[in-house]
C-alpha positions in Angstrom: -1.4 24.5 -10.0 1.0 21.9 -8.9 0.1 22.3 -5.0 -3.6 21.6 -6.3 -3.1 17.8 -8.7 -0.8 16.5 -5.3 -4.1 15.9 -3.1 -6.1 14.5 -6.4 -3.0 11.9 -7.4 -2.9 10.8 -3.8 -6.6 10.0 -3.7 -6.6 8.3 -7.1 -3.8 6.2 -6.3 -5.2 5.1 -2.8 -8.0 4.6 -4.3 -6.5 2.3 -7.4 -4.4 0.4 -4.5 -7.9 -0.2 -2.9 -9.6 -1.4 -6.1 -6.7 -3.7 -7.0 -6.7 -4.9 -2.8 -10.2 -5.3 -3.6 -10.7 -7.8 -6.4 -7.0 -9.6 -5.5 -7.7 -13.4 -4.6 -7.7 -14.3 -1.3 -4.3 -15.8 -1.0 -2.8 -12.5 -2.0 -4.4 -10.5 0.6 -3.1 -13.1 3.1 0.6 -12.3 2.0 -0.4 -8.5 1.8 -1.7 -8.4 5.8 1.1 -10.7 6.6 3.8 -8.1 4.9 1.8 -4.9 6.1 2.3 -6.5 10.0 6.0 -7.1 9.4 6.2 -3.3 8.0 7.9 -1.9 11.2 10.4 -4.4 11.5 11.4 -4.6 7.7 14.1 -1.3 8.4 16.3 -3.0 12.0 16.0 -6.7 9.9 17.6 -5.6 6.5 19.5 -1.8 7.9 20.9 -2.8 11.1 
């Protein structure tokens, strides 16, 4: 039962990130492209 809600939760929440991405203003989705391109480096800058 479990194995079966895991696939459905990750769809709704992808799709609730991409409804909220969405409707954002314009100035937020410039910060959230400019964060998702520093994603790989995020783990050496703050870990290393």
């Amino acid at each position: 039962m479990v194995k079966k809600l895991i696939p459905i939760i990750l769809i709704a929440g992808t799709a609730f990130l991409v409804m909220k991405y969405v409707k954002a203003p314009e100035s937020k989705k410039r910060f959230i492209k400019h964060l998702v391109v520093q994603i790989p480096y995020l783990p050496g800058r703050y870990y290393a």
